[in-house]
Backbone as a ProteinNet text record, in pm:
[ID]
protein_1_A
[PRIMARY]
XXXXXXXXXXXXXXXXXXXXXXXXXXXXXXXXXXXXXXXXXXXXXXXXXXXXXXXXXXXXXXXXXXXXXXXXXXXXXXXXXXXXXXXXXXXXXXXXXXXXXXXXXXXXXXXXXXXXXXXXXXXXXXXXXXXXXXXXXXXXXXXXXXXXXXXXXXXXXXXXXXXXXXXXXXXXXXXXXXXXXXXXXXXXXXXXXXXXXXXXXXXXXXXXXXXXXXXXXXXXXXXXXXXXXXXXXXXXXXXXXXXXXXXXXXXXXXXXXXXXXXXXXXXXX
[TERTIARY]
34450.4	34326.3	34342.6	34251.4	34232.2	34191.5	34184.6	34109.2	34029.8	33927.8	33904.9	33919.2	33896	33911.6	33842.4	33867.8	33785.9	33764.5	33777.3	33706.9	33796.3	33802.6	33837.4	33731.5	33831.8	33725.6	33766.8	33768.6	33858.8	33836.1	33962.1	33980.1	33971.2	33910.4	33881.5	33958.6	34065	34140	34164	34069.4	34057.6	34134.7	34244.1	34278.9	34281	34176.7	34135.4	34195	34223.2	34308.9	34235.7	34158.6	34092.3	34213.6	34204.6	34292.2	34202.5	34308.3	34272.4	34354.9	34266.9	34353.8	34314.5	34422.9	34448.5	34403.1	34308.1	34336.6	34283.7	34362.7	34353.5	34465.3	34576.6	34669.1	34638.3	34582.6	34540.9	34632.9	34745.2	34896	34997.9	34912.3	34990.7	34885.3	34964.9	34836.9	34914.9	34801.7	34823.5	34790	34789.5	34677.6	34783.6	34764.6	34833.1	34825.7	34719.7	34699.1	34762.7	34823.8	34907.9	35049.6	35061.4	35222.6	35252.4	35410.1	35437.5	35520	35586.1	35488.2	35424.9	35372.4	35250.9	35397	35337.4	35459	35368.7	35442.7	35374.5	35425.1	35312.8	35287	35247	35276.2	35201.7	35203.5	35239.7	35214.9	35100.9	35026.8	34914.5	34799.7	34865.9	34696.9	34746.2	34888.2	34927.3	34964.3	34902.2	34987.6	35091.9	35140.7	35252.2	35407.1	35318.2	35489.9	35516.8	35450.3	35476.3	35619.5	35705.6	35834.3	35882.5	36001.4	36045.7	35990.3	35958.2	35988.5	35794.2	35769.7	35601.1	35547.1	35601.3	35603.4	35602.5	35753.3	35802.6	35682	35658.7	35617.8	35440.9	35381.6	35237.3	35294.7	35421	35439	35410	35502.3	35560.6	35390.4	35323.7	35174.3	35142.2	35093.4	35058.1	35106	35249.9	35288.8	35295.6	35262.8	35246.9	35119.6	35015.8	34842.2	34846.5	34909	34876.5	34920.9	35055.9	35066.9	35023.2	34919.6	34860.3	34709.6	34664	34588.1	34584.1	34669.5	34690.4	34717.9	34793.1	34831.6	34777.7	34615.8	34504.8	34586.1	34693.7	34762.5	34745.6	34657.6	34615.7	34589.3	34518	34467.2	34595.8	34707.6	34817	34924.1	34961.8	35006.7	34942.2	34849.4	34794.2	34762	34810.8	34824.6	34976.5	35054.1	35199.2	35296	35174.9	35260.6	35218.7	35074.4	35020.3	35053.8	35039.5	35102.4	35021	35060.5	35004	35006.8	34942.5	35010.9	35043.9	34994.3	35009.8	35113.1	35176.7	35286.6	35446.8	35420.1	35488.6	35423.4	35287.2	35335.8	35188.3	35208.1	35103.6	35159.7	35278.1	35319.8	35275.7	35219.9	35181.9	34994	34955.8	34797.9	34858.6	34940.2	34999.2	35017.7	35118.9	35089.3	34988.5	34894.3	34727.2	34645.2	34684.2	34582.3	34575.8	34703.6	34737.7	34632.7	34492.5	34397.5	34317.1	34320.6	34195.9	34219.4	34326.3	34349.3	34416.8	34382.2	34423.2	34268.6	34305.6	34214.4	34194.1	34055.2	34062.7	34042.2	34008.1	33942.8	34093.4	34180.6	34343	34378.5	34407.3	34541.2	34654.9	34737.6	34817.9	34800.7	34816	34822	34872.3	34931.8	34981.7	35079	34996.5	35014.4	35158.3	35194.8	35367.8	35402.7	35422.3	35470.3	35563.3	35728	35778.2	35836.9	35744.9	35730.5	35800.8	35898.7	35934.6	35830.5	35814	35703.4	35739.5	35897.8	35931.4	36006.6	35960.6	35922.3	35790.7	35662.3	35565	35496.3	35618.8	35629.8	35590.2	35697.2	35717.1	35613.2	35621	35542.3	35413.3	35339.1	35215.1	35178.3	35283.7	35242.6	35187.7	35273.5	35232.9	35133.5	35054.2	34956.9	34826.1	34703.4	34592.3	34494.3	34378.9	34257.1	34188.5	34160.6	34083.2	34135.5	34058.2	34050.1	34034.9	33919.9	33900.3	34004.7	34017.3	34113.1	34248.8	34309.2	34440.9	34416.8	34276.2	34271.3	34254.9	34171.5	34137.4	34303.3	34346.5	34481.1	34597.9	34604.9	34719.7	34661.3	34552	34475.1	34540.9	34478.9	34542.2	34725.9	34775.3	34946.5	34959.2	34886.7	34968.8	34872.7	34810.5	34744	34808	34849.5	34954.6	35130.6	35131.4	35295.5	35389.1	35325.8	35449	35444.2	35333.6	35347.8	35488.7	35427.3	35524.6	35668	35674.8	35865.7	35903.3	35827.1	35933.5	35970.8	35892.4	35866	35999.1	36002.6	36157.4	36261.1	36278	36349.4	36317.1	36375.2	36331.8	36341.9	36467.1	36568.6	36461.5	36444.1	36340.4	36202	36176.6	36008.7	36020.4	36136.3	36109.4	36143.1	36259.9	36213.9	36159.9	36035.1	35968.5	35869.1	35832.5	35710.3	35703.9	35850.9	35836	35842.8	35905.5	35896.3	35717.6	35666.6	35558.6	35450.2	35496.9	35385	35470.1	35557	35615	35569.7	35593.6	35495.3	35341.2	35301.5	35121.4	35102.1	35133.9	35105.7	35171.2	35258.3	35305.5	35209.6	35206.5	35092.1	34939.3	34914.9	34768.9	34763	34940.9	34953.6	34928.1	34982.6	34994.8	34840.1	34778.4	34625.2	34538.8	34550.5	34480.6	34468.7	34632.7	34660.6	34631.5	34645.9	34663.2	34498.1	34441	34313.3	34200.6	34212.9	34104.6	34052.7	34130.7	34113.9	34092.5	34203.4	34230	34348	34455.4	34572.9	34578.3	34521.4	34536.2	34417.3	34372.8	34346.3	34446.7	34461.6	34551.5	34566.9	34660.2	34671.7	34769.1	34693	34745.8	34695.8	34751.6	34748.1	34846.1	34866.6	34940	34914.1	34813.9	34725.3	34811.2	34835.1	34934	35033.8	35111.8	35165.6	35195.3	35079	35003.3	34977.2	34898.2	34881.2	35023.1	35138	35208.4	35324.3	35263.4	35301.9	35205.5	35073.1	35007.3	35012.6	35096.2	35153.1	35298	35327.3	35445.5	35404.3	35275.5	35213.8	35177.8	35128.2	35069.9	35187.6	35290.1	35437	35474.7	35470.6	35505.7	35385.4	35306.5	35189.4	35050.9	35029.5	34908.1	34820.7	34788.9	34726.1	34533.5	34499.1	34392.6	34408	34549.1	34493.8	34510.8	34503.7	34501.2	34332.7	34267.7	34098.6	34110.5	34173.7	34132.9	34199.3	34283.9	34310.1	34224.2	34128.1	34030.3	33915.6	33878	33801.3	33851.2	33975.6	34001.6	34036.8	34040.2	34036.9	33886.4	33785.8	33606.3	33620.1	33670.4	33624.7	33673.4	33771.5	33880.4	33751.8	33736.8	33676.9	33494	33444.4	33329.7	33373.6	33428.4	33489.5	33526.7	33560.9	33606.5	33497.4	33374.3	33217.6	33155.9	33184.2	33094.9	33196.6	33298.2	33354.6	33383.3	33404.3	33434	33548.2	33547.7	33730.5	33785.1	33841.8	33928	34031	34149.4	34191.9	34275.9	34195.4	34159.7	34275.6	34321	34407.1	34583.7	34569.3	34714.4	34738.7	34625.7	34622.4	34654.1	34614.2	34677.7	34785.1	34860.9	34979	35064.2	35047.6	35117	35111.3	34992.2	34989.8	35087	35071.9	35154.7	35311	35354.6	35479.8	35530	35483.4	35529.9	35520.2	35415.6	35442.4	35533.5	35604.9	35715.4	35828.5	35847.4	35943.5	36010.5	35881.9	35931.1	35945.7	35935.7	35947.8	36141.5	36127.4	36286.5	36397.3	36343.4	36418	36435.3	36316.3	36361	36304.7	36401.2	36359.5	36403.1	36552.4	36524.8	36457.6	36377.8	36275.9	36187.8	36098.2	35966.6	36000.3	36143.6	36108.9	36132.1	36175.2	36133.1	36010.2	35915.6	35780.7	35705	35741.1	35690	35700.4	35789.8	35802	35671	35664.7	35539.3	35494.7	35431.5	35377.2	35214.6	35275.1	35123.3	34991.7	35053.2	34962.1	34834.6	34893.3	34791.9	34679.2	34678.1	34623.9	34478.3	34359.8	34233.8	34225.3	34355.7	34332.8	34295.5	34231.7	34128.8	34267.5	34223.6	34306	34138.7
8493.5	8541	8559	8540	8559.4	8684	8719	8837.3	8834.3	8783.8	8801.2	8931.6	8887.4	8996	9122.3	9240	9381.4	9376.3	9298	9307.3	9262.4	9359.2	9325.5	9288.5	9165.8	9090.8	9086.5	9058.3	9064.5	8866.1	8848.4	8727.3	8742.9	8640.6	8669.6	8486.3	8510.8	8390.6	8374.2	8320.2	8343.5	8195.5	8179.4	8069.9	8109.6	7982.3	7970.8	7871.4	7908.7	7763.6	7778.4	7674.2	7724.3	7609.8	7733.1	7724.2	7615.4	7526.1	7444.2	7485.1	7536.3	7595.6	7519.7	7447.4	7356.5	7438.4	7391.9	7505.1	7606.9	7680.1	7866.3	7929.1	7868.7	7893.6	7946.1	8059.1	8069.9	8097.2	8182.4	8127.2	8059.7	7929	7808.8	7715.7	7648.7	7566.1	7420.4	7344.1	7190.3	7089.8	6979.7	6896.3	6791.5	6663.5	6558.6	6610.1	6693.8	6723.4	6859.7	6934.3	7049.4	7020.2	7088.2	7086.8	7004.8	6878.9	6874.8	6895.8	6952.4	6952.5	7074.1	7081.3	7244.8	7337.5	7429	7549.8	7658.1	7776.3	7938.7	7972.3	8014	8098	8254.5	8318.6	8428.9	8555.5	8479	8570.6	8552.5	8445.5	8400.8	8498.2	8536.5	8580.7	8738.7	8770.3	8901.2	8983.2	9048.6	9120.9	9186.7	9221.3	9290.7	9233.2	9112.4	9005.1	8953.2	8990.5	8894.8	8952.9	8812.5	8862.1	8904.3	8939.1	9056.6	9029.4	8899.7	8841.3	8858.1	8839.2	8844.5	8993	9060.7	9190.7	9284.6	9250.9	9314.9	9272.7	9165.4	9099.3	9144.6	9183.5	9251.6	9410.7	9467.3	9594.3	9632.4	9521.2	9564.3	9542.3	9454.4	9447	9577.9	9601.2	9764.3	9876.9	9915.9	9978.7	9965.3	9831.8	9865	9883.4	9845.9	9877.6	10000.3	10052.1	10232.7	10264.5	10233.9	10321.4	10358.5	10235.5	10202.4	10288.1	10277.8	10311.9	10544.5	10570.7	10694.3	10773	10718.3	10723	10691.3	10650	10580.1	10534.8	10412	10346.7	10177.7	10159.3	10012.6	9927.2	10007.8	9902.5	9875.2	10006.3	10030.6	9886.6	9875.9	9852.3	9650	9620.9	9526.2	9426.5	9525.9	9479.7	9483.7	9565.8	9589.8	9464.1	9411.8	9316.1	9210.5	9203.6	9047.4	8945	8833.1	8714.2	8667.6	8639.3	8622.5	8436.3	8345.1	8217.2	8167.2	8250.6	8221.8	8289.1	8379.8	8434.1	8374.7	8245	8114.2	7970.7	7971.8	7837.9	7834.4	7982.4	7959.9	8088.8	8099.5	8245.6	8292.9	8180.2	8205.3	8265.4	8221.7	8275.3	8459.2	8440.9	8591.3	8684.4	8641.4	8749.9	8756.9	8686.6	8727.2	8748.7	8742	8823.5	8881.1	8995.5	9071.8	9161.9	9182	9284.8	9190.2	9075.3	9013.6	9031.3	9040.9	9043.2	9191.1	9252.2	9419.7	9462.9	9582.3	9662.1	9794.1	9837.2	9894.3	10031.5	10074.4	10164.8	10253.5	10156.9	10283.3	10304.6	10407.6	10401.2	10353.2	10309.9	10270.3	10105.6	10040.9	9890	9770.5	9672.1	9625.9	9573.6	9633.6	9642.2	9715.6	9801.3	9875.9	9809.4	9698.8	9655.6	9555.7	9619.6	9490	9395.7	9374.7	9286.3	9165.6	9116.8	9012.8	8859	8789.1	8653	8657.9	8585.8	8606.4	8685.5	8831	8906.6	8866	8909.3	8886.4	8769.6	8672.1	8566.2	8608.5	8711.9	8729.8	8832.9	8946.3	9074.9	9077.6	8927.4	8954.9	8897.3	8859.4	8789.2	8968.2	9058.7	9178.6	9266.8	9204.6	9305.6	9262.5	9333.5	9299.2	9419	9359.7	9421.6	9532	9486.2	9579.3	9583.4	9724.2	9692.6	9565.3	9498.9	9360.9	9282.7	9279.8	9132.8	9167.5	9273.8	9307.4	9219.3	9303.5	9266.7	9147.7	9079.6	8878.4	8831.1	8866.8	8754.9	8825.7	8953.7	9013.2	8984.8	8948	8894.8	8748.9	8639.3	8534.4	8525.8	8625.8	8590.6	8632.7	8735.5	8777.2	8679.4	8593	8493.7	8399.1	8336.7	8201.4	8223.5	8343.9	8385.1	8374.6	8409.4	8424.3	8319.8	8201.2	8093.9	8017	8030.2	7923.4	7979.7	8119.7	8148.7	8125.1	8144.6	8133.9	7969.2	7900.9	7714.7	7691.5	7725.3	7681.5	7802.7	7949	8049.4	8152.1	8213	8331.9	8326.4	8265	8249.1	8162.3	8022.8	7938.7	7961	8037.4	8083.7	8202.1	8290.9	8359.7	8317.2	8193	8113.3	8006.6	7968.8	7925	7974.9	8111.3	8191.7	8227.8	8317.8	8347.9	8189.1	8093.1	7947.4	7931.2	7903.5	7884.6	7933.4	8103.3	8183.4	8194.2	8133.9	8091.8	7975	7858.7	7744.4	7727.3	7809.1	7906.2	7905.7	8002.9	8058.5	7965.4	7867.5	7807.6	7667.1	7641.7	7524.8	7570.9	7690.7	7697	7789.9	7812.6	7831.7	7740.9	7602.8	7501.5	7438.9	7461.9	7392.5	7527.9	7643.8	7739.2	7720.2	7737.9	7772.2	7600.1	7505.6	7349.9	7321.9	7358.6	7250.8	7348.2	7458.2	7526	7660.6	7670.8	7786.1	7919.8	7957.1	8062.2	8142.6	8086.8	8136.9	8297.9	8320	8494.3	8563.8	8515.4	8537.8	8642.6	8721.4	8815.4	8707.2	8665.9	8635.5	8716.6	8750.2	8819.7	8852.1	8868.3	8844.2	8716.7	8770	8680.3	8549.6	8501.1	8360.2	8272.7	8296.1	8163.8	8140.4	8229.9	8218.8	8201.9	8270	8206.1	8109.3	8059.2	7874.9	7831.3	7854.4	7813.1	7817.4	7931	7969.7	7866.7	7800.8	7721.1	7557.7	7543.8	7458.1	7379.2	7529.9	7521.7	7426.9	7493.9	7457.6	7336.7	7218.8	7131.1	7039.2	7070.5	7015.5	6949.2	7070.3	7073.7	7004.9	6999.2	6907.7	6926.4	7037.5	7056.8	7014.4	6893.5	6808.4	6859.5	6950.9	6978.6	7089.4	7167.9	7192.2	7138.1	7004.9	6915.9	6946.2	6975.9	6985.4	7095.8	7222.9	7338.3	7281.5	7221.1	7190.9	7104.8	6991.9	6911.5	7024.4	7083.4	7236.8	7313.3	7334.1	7382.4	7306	7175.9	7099.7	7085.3	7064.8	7084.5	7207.1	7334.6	7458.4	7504.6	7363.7	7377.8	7370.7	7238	7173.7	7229.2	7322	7379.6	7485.4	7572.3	7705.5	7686.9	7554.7	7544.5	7526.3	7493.2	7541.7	7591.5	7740.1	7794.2	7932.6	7940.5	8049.8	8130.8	8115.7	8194.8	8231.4	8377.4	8456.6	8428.1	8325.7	8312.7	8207.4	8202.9	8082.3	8000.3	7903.6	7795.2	7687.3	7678.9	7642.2	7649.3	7809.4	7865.5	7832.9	7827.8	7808	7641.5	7547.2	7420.5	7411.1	7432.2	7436.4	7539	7613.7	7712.5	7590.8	7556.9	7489.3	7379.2	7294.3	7177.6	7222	7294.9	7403.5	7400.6	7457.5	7458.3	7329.8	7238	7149.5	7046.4	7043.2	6983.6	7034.5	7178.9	7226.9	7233.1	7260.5	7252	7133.5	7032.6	6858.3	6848.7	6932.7	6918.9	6995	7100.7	7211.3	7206.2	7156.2	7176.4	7012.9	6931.3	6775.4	6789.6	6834.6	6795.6	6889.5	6975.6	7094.5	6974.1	6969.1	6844.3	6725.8	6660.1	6547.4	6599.3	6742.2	6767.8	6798	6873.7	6894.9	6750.7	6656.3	6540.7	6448.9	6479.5	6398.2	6392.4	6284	6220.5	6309.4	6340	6446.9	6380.6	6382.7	6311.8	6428.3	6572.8	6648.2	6645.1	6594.7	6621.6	6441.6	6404	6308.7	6301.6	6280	6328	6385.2	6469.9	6503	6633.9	6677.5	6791.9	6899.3	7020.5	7168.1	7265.7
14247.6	14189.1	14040.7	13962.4	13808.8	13773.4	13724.7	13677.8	13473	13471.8	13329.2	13243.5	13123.8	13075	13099.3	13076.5	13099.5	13245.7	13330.7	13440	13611.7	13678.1	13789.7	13915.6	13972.1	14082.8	14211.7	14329.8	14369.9	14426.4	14479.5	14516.7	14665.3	14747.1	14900.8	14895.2	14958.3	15025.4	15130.4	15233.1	15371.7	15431.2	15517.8	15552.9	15690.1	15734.9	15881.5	15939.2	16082.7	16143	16284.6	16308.3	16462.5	16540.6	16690	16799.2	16916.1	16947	17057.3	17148.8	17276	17351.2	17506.1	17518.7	17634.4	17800.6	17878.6	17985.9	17943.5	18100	18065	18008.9	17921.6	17858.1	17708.1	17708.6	17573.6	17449.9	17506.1	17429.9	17387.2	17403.4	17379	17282.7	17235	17113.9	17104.3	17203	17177.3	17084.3	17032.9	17011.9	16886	16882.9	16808.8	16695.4	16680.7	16503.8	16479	16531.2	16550	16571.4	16680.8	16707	16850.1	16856.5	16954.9	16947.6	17126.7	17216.8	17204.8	17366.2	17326.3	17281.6	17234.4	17150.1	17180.6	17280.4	17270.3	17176.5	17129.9	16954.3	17010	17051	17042.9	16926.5	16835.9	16672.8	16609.9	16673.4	16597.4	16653.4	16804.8	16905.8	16950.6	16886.9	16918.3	16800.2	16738.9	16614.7	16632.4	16710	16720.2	16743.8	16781.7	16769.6	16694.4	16516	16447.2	16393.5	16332.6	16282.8	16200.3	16145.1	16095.6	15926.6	15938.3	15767.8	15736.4	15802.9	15792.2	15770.8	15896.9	15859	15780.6	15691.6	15579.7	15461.7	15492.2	15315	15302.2	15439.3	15458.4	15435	15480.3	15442.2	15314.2	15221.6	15113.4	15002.6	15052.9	14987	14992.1	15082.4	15177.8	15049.6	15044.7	14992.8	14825.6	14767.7	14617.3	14611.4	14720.8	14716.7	14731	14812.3	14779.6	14732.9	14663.6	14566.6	14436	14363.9	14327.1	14329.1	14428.1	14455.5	14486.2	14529.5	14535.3	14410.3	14340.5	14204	14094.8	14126.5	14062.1	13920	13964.3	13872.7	13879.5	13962.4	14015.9	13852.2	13757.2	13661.2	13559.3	13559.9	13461.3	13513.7	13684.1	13721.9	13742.1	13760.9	13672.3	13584.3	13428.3	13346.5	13292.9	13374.4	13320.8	13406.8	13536.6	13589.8	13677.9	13610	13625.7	13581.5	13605.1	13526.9	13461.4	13288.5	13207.3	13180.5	13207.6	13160.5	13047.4	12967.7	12783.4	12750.3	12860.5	12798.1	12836.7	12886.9	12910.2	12833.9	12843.4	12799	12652.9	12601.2	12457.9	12404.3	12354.7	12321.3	12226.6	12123.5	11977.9	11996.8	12089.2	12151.3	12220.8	12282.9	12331.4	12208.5	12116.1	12018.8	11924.9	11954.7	11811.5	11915	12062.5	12103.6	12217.5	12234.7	12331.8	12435.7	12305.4	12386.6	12458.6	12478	12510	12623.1	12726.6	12873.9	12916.2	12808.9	12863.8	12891.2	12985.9	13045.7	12928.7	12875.8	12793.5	12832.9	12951.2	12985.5	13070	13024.6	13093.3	12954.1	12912.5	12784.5	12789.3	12914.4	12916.3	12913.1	12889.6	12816.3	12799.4	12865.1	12817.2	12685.9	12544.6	12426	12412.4	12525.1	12468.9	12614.1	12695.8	12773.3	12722.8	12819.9	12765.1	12910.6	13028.9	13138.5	13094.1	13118.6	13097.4	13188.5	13124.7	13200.5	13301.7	13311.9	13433.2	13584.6	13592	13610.4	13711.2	13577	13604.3	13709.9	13717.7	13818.7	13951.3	13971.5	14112.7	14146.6	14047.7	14069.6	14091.4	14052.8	14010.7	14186.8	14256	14421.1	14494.2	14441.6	14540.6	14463.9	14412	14328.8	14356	14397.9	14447.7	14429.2	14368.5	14292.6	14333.1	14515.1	14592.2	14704.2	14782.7	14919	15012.7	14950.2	15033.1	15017.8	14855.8	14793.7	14923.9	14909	15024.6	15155.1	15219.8	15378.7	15386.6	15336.9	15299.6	15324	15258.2	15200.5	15357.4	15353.3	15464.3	15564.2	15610.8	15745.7	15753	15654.7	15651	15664.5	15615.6	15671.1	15736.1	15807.2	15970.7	16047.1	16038.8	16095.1	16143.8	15990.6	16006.2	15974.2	15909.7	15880.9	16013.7	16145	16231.4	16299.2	16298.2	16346.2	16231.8	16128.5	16012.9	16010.6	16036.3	16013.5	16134.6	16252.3	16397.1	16400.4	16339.7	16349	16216.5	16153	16046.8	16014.8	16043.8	16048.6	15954.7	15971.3	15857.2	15681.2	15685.8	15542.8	15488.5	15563.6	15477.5	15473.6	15542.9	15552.8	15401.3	15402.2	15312.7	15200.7	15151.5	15027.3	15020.3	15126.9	15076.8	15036.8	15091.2	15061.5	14883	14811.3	14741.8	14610.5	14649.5	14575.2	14535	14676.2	14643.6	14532.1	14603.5	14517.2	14384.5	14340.9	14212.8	14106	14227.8	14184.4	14153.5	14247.1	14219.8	14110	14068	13916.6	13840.4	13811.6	13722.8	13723.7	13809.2	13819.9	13807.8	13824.1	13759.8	13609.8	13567.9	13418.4	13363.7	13376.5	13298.1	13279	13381.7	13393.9	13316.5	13368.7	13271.8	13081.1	13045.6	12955.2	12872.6	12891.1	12832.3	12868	12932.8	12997.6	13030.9	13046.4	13144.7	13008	12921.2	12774.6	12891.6	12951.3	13039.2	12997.4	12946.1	12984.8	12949	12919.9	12869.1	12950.6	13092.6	13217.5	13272.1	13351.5	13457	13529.7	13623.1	13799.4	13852.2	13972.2	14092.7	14224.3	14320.5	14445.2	14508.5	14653.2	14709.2	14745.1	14744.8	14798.8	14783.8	14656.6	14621.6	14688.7	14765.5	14865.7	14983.8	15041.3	15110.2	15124.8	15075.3	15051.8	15062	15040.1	15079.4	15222.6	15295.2	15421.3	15500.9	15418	15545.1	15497	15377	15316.5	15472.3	15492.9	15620	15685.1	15780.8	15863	15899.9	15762.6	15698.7	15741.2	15691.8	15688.8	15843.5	15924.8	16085.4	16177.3	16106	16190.2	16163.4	16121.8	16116	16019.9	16025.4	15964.5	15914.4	16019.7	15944.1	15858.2	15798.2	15696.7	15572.3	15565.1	15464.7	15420.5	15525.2	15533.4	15403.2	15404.4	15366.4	15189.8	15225	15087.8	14964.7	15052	14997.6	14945.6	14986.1	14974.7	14869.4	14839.7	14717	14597.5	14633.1	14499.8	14438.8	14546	14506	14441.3	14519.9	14417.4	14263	14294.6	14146.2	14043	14078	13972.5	13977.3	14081.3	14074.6	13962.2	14011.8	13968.2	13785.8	13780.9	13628.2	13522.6	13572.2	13508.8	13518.6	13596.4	13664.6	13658.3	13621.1	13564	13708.1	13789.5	13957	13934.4	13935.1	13914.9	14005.4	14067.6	14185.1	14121.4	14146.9	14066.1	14144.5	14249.1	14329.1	14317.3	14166.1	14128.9	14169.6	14175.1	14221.1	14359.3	14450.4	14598.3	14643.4	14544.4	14543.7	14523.4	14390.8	14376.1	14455.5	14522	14611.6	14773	14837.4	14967.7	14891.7	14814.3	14788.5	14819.4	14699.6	14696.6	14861.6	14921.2	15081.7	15162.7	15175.9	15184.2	15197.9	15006.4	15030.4	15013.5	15002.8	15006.2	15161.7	15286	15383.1	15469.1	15399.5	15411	15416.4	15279.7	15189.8	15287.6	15349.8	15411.6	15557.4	15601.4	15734.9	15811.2	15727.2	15801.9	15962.1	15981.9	16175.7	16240.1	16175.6	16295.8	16253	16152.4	16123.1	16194.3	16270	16344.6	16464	16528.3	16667.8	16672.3	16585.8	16644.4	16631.6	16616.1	16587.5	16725.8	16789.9	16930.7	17029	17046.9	17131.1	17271.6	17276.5	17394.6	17482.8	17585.6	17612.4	17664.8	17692.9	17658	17583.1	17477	17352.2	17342.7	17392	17416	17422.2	17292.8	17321.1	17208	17121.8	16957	17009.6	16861	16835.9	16858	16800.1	16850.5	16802.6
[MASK]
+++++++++++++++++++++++++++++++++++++++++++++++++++++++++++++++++++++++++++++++++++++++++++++++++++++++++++++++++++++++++++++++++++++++++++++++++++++++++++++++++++++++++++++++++++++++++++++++++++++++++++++++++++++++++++++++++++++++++++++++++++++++++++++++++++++++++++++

């Protein structure tokens, strides 16, 4: 999510994956365009089984949102560790014009921050605007998070998660700050990472959410005349990010779920 200047928005990043459910097996999810063979998922249709790595990383949201929020330090916290893209790739725009992307209405400021960029890389994945912006995005990973880590393991689910939402922001720095006259924009929220937990997904079979991705390249380029604080951008380069990172990482799990199943015969999920 972006955030313009003076102003917080929140970003609603909803990633939907509808279930084809074979039968009366509703814990199992078939179909050529998914996973073979059928695979019980029940992290997707049970919250409570999701795993340890999904868990933690919706905790740890949880816990900088309230603290944030209890501590009515959400706007300090923000601007002390959103990611700035000009403060990578336009440094000379960063120092003539530090206030344009501070919040004026905290005293505390960016202006005596010394956040290192990269820092701000990582920090700005667990930082989120509102109430909604949180539930949108932590709905979407306990959605698809415990399908994508139980399908390649924990270790690579969790660097690919934080890669992604790395590549996020750096790929919609480079397009902000060079092409879009943004870079001294805020970004934050996890999406970008997201997008790359269903980037996983994409990887292992699930071919329609290539769909969700065609959808955010339209809103790229809607959003880029039409000024929509969401930054549509980071969510491409984050799904890509996983994609082929989990191409790179986990080639013999991607050619077992790939084995021919005649289950699935007929398509669709």
């Amino acid at each position: 999510m972006a955030l313009p200047p003076n102003k917080m928005t929140a970003s609603i990043s909803v990633v939907k994956i509808p279930l084809n459910r074979q039968g009366t097996h509703n814990n199992y999810i078939c179909g050529e365009t998914i996973f073979k063979p059928c695979i019980r998922i029940p992290s997707m249709v049970n919250i409570r089984n999701l795993p340890v790595a999904t868990v933690s990383l919706i905790a740890l949201n949880l816990l900088v949102f309230a603290f944030g929020f209890l501590t009515d330090s959400n706007t300090w916290i923000i601007t002390n560790f959103g990611f700035v893209p000009d403060s990578i790739f336009n440094t000379d725009s960063v120092n003539t014009s530090r206030q344009s992307y501070t919040f004026q209405t905290d005293p505390r400021s960016l202006e005596n921050s010394a956040t290192s960029p990269l820092i701000r890389l990582i920090s700005s994945m667990f930082i989120h605007a509102s109430i909604t912006h949180i539930v949108f995005n932590l709905a979407a990973l306990a959605y698809i998070g415990g399908y994508s880590e139980r399908s390649i393991g924990t270790a690579r689910y969790v660097i690919i998660y934080f890669l992604s939402g790395i590549c996020a922001a750096l790929f919609h720095g480079v397009l902000a700050s060079y092409f879009l006259g943004s870079g001294q924009t805020l970004l934050i929220g996890a999406s970008g990472a997201i997008s790359g937990v269903l980037g996983i997904a994409a990887a292992i079979g699930n071919r329609r959410a290539y769909y969700w991705l065609i959808f955010q390249i339209i809103f790229a380029f809607v959003g880029s005349v039409t000024s929509i604080p969401i930054a549509f951008t980071a969510h491409i380069g984050g799904f890509l990010a996983g994609v082929i990172l989990t191409k790179f990482m986990a080639k013999g799990q991607l050619h077992w779920r790939r084995e021919p199943n005649r289950m699935d015969e007929g398509g669709g999920y």
